[in-house]
Residue frames relative to the residue before (quaternion, step in Angstrom):
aa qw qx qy qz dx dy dz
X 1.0000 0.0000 0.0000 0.0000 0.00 0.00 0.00
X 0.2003 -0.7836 0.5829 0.0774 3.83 -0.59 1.17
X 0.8130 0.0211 -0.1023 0.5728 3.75 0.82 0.00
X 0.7288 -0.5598 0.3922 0.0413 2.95 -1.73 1.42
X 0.6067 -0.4218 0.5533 0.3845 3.81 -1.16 0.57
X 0.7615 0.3931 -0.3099 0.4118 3.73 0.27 -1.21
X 0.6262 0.5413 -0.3300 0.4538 3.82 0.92 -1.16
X 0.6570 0.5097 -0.3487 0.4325 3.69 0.95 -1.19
X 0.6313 0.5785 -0.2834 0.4319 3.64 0.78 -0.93
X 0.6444 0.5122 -0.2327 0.5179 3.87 1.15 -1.08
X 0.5589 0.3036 -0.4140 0.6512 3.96 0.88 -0.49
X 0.7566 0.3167 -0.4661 0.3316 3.78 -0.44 -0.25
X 0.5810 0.6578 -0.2533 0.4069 3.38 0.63 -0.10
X 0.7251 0.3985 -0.1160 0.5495 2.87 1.68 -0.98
X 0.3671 0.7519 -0.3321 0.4355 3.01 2.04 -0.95
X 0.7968 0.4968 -0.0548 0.3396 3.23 0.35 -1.99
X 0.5868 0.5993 -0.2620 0.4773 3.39 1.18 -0.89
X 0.6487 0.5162 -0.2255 0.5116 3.23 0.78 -1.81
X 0.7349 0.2700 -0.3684 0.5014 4.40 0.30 -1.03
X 0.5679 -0.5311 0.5513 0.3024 3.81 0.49 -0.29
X 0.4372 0.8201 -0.2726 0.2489 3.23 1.25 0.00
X 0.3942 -0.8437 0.3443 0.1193 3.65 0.06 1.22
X 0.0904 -0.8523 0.4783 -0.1912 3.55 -0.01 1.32
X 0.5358 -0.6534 0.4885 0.2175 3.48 -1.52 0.84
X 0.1085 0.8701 -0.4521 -0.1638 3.92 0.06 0.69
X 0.3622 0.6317 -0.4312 0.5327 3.14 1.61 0.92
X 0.8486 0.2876 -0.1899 0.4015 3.65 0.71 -0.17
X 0.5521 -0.6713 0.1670 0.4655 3.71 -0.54 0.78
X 0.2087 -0.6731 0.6164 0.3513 3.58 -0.77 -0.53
X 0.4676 -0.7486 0.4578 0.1062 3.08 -1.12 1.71
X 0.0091 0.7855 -0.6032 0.1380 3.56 -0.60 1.06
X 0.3318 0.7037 -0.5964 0.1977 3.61 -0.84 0.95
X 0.5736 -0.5338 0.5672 0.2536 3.77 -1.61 1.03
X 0.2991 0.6483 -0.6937 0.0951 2.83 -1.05 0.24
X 0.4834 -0.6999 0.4772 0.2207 3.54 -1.54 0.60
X 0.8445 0.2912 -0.0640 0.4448 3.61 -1.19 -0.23
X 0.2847 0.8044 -0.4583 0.2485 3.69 1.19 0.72
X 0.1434 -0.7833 0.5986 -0.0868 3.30 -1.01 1.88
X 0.0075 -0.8607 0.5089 0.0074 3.28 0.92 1.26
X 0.6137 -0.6319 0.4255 0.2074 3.97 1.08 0.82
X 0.7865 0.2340 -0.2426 0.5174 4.17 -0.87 -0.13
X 0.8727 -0.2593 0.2893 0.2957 3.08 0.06 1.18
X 0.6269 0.5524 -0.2681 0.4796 3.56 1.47 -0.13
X 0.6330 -0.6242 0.3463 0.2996 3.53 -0.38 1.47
X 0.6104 -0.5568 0.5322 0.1844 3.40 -1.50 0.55
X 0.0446 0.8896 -0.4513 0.0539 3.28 0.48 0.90
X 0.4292 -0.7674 0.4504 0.1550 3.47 -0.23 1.80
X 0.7560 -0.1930 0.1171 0.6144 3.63 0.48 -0.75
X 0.1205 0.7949 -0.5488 0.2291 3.69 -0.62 1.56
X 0.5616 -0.5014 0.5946 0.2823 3.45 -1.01 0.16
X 0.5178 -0.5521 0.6509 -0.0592 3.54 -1.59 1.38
X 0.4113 0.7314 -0.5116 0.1846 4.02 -0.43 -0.06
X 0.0197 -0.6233 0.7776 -0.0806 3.53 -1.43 1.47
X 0.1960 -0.6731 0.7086 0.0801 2.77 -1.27 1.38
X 0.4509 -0.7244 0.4624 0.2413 3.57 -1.08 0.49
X 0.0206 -0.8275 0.5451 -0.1332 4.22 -0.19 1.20
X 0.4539 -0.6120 0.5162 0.3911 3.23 -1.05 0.53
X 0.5418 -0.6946 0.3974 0.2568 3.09 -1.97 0.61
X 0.0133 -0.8055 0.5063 0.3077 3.94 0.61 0.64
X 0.4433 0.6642 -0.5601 0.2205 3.71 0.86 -0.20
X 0.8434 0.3446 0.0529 0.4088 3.25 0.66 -1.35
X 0.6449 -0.3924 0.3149 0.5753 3.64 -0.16 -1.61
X 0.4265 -0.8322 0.3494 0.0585 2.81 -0.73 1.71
X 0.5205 0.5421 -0.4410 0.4907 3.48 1.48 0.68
X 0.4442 0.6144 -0.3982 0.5163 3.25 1.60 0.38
X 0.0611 -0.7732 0.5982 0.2015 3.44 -1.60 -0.28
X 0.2366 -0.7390 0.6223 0.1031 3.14 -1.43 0.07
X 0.1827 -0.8120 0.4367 0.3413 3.47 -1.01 -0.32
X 0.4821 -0.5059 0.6248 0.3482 3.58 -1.73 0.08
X 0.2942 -0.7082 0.6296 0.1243 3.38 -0.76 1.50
X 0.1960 0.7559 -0.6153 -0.1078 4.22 -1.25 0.19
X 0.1546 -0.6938 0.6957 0.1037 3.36 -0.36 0.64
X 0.2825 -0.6475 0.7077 -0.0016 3.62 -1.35 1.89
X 0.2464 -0.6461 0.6787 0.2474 3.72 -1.39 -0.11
X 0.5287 -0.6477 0.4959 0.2346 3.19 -0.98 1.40
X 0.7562 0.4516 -0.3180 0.3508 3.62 0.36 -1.18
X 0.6405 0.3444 -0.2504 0.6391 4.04 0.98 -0.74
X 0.2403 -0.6542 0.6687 0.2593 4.32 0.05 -1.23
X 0.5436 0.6420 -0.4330 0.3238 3.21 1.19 0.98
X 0.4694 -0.7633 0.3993 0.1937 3.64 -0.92 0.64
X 0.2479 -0.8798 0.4051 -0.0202 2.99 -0.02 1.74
X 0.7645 0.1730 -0.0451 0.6194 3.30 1.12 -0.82
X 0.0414 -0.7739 0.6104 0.1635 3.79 -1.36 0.41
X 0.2293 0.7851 -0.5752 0.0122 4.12 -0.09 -0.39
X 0.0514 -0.7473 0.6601 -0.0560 2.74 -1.18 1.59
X 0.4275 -0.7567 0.4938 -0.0282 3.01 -0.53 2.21
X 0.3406 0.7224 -0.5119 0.3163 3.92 1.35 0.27
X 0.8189 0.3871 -0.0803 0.4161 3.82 0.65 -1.88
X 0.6060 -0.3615 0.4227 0.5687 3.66 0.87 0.09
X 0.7640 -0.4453 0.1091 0.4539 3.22 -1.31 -0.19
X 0.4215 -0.8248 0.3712 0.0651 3.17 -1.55 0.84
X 0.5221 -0.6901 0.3782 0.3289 3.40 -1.07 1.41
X 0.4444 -0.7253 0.4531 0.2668 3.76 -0.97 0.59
X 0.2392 -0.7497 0.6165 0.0259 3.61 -0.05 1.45
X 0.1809 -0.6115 0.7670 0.0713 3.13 -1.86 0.09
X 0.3276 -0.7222 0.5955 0.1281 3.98 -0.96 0.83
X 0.2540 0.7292 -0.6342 0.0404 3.90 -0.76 0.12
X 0.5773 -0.4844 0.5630 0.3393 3.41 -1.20 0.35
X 0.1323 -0.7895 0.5912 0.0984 3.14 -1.60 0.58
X 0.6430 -0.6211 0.0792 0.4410 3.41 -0.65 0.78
X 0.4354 0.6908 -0.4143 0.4019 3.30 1.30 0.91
X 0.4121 -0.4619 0.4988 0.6067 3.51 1.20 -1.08
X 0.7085 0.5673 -0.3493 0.2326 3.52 0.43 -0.87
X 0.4559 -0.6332 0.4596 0.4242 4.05 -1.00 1.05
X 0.1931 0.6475 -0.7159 -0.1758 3.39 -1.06 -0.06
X 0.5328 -0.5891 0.5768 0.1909 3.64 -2.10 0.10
X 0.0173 -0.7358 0.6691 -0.1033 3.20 -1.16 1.34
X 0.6668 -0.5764 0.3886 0.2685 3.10 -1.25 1.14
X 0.1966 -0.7365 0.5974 0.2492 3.99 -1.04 0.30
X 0.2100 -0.6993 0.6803 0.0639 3.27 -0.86 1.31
């Protein structure tokens, strides 16, 4: 394992900041290792990576509900490979990279 529960939590955080993306800071964000993750839509095979639900309101439905934004990070690079935000019904598969600002932005996976 090359990065920490605490490091994995600091890119999402920033993740979120950077899209503007509204978020529960009253509730945890799920984070857990795990190996061989086939997180499916188009979202690399990820040999050893990081698990993460952020908690978001639901706009599908009722917005005193939540849901979460699933990302799945690779341990070996700390790059975001997958995004899905489970807010709008089903969800388009995103990808996160830095731009030549520092700043995350999302790009479709083809």
């Amino acid at each position: 394992m090359k990065h920490t529960k605490v490091e994995i939590e600091s890119i999402i955080l920033k993740l979120m900041k950077d899209i503007k993306r509204e978020y529960y800071t009253d509730k945890d964000i799920f984070i857990e290792f795990e190996n061989n993750i086939d997180a499916g839509h188009n979202i690399k095979q990820i040999k050893n990576g990081w698990c993460v639900g952020v908690p978001v309101p639901d706009y599908q439905f009722e917005k005193d509900e939540y849901v979460s934004i699933l990302i799945f990070i690779d341990d070996d690079t700390g790059k975001i490979e997958g995004f899905l935000d489970n807010s709008m019904g089903r969800p388009l598969p995103l990808k996160a990279k830095l731009d030549n600002n520092g700043k995350y932005i999302l790009t479709a996976i083809k």
